[in-house]
mmCIF file as gemmi writes it, N, C-alpha and C atoms, coordinates in Angstrom:
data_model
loop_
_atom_site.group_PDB
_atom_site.id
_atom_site.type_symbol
_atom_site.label_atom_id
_atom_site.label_alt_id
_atom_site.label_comp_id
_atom_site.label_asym_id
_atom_site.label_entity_id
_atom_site.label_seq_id
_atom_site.pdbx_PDB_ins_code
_atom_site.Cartn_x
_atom_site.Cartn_y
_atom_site.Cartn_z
_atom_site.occupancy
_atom_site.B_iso_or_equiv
_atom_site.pdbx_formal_charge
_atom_site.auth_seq_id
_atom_site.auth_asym_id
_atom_site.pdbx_PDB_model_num
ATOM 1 N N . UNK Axp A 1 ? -17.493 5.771 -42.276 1 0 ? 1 A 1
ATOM 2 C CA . UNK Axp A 1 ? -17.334 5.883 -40.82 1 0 ? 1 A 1
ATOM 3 C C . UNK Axp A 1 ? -17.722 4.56 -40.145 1 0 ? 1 A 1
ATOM 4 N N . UNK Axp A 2 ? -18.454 3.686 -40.544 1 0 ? 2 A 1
ATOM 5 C CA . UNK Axp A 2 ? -19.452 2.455 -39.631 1 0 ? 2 A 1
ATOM 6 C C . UNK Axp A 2 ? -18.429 1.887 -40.269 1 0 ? 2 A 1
ATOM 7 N N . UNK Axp A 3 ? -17.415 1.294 -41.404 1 0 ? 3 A 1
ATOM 8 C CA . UNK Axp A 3 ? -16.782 0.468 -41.859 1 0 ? 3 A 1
ATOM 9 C C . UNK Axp A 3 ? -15.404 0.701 -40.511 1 0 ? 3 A 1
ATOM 10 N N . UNK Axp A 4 ? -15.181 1.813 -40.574 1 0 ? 4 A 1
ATOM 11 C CA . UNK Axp A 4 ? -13.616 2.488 -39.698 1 0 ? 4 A 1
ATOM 12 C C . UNK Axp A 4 ? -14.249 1.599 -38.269 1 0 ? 4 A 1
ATOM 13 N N . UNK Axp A 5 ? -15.483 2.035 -37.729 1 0 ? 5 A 1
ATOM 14 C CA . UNK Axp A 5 ? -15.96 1.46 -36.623 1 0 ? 5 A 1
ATOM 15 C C . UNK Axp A 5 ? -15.997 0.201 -36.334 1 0 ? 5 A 1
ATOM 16 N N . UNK Axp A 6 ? -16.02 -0.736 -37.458 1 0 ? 6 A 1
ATOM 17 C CA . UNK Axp A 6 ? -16.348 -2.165 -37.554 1 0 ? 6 A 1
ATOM 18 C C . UNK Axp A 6 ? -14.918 -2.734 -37.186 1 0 ? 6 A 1
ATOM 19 N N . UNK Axp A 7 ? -14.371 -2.177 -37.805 1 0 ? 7 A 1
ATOM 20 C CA . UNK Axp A 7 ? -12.77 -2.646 -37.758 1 0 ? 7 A 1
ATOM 21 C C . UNK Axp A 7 ? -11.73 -2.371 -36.487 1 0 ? 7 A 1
ATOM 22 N N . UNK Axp A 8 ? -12.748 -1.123 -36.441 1 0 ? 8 A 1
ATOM 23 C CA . UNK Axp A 8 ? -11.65 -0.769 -34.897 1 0 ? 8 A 1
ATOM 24 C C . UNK Axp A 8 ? -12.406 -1.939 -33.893 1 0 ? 8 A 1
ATOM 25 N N . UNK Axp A 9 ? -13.616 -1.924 -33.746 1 0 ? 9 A 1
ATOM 26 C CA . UNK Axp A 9 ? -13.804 -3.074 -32.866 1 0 ? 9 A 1
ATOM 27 C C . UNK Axp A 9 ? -13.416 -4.789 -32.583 1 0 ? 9 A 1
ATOM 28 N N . UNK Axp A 10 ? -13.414 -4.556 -34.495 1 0 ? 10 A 1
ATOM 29 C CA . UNK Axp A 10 ? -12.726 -6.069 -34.242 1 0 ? 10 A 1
ATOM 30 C C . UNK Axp A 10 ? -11.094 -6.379 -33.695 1 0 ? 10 A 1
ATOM 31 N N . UNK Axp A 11 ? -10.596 -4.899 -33.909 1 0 ? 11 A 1
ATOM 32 C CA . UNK Axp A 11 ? -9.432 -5.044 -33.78 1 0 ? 11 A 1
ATOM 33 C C . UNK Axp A 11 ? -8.842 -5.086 -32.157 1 0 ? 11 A 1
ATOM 34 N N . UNK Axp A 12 ? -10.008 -3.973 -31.561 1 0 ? 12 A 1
ATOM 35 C CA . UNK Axp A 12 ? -9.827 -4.53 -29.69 1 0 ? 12 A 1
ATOM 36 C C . UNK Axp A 12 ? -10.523 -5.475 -29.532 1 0 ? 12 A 1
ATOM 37 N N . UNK Axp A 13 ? -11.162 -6.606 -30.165 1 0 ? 13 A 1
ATOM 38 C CA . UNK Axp A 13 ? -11.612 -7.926 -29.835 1 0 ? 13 A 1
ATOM 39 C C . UNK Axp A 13 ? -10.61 -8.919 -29.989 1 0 ? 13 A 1
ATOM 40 N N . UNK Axp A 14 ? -9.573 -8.921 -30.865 1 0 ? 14 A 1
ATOM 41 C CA . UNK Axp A 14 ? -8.288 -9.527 -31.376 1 0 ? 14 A 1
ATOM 42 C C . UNK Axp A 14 ? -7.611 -9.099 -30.108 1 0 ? 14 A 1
ATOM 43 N N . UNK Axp A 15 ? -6.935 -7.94 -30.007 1 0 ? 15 A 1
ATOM 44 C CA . UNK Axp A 15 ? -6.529 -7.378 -29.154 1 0 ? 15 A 1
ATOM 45 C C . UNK Axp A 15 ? -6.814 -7.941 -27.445 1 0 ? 15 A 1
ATOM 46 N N . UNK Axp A 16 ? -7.605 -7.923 -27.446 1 0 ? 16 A 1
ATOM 47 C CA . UNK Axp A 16 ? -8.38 -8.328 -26.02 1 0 ? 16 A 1
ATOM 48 C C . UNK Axp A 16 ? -8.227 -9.933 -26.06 1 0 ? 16 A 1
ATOM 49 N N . UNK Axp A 17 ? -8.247 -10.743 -26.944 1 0 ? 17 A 1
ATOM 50 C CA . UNK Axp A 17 ? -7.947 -12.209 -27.083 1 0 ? 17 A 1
ATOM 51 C C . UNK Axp A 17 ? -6.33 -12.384 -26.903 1 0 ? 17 A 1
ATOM 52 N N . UNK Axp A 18 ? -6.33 -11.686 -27.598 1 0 ? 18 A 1
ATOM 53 C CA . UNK Axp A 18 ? -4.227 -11.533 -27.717 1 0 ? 18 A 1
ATOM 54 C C . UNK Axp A 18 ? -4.06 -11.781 -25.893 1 0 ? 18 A 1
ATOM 55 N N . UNK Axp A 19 ? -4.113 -10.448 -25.48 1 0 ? 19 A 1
ATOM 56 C CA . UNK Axp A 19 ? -4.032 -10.539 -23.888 1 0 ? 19 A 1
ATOM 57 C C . UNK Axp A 19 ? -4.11 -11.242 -23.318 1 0 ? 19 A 1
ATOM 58 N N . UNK Axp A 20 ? -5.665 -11.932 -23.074 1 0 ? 20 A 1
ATOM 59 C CA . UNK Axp A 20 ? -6.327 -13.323 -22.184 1 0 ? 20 A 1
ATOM 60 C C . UNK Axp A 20 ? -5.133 -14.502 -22.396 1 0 ? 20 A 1
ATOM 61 N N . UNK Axp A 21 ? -4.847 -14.535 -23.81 1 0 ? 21 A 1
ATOM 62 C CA . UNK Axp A 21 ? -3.688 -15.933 -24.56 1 0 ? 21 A 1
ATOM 63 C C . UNK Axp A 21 ? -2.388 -16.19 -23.672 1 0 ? 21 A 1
ATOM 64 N N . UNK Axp A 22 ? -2.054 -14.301 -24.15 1 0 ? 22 A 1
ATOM 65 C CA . UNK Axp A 22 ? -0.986 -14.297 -23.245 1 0 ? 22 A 1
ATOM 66 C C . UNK Axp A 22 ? -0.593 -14.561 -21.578 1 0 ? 22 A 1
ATOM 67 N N . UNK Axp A 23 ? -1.787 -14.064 -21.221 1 0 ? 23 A 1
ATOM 68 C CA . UNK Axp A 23 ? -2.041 -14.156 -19.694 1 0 ? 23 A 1
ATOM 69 C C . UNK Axp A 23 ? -2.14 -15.704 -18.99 1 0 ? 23 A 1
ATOM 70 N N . UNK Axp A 24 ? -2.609 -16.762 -19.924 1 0 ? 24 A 1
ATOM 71 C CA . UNK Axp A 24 ? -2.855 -17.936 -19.768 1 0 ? 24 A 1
ATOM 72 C C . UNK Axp A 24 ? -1.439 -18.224 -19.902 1 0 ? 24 A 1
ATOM 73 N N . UNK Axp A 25 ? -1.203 -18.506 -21.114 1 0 ? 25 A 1
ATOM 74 C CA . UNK Axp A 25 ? 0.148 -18.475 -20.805 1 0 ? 25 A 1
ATOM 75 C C . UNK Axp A 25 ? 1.134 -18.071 -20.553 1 0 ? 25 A 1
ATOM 76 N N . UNK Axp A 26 ? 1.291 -17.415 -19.517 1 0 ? 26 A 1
ATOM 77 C CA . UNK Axp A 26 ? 2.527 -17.031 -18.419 1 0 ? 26 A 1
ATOM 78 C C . UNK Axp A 26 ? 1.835 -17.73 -17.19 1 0 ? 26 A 1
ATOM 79 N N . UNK Axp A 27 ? 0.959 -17.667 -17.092 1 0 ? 27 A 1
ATOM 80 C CA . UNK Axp A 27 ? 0.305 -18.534 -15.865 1 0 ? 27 A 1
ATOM 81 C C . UNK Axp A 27 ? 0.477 -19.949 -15.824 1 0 ? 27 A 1
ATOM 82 N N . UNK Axp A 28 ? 0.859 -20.594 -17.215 1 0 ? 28 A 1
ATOM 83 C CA . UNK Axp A 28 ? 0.689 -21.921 -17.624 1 0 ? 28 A 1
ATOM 84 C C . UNK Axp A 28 ? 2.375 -22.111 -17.347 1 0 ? 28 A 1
ATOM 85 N N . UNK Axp A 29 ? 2.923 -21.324 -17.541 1 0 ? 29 A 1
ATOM 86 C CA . UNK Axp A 29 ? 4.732 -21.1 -17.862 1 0 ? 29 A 1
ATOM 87 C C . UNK Axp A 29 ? 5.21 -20.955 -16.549 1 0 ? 29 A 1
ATOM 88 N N . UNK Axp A 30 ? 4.307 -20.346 -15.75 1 0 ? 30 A 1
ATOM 89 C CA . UNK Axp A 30 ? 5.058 -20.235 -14.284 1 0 ? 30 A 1
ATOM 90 C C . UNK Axp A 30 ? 5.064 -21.483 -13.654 1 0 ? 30 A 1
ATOM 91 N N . UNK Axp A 31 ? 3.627 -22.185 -14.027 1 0 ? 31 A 1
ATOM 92 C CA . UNK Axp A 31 ? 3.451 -22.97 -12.623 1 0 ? 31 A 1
ATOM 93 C C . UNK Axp A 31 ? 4.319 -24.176 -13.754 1 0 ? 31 A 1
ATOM 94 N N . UNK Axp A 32 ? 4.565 -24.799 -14.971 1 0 ? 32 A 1
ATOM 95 C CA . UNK Axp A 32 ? 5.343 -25.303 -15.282 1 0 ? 32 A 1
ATOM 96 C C . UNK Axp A 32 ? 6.923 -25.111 -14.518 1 0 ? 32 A 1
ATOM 97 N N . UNK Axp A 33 ? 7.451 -23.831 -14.335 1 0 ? 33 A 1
ATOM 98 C CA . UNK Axp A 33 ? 8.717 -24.073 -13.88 1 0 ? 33 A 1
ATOM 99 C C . UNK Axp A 33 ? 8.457 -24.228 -12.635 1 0 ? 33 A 1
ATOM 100 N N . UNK Axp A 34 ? 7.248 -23.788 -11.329 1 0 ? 34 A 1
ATOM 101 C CA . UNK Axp A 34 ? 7.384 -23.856 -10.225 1 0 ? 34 A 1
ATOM 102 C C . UNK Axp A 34 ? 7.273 -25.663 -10.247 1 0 ? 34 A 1
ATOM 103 N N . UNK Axp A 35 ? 6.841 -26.468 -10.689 1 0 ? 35 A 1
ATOM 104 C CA . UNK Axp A 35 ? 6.488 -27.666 -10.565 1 0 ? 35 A 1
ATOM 105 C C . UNK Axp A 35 ? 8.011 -28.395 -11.14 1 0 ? 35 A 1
ATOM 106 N N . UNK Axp A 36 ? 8.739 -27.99 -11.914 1 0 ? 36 A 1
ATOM 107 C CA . UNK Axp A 36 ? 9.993 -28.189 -12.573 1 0 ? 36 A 1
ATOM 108 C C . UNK Axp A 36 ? 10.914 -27.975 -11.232 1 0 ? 36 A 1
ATOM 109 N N . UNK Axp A 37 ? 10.684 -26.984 -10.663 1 0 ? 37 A 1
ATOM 110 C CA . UNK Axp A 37 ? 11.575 -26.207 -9.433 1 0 ? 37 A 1
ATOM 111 C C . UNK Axp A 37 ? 11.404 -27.186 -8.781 1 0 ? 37 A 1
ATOM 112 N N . UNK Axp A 38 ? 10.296 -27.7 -8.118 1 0 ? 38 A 1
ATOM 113 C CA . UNK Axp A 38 ? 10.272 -28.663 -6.764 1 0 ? 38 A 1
ATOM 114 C C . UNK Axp A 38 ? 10.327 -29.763 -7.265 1 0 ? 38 A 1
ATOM 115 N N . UNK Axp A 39 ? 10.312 -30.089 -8.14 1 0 ? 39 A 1
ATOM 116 C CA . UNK Axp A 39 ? 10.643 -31.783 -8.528 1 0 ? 39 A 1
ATOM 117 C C . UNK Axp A 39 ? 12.061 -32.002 -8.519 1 0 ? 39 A 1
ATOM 118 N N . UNK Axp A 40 ? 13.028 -31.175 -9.271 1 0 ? 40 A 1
ATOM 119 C CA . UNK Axp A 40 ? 14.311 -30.884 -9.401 1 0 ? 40 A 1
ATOM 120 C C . UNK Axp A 40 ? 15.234 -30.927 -7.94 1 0 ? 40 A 1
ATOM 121 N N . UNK Axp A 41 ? 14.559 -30.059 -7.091 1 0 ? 41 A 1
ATOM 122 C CA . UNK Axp A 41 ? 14.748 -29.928 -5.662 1 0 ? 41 A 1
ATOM 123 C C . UNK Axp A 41 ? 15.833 -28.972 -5.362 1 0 ? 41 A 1
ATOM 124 N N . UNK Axp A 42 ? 16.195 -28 -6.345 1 0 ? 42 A 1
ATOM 125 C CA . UNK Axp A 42 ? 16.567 -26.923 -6.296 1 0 ? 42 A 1
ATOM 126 C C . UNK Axp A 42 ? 16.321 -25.918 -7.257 1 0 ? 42 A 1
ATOM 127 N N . UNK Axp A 43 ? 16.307 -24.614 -6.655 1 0 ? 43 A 1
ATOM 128 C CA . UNK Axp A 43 ? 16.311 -23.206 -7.568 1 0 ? 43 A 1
ATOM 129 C C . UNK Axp A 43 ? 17.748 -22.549 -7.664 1 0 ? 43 A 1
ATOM 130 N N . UNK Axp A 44 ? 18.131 -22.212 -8.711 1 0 ? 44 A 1
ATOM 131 C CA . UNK Axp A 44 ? 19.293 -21.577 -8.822 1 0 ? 44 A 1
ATOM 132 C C . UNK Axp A 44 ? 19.301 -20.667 -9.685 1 0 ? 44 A 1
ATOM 133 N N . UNK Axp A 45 ? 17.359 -20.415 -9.923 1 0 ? 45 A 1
ATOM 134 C CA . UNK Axp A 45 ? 16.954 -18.862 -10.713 1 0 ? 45 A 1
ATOM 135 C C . UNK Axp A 45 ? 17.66 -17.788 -9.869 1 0 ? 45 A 1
């Protein structure tokens, strides 16, 4: 049972890193194209 426990935790600690990663980058990805957008000097998203 403490082994099943060990693992499930590490696995929402992975899990929970996964997320933050992802979250950074889409945040990193947006303001890349918003900065792409106004340099360009048009949107035609």
């Amino acid at each position: 049972m403490g082994k099943m426990g060990g693992k499930y935790g590490s696995w929402k600690k992975s899990l929970r890193t996964a997320g933050m990663v992802t979250t950074v980058s889409l945040i990193f990805l947006d303001t890349s194209y918003r900065t792409m957008d106004s340099s360009l000097g048009h949107d035609d998203l």
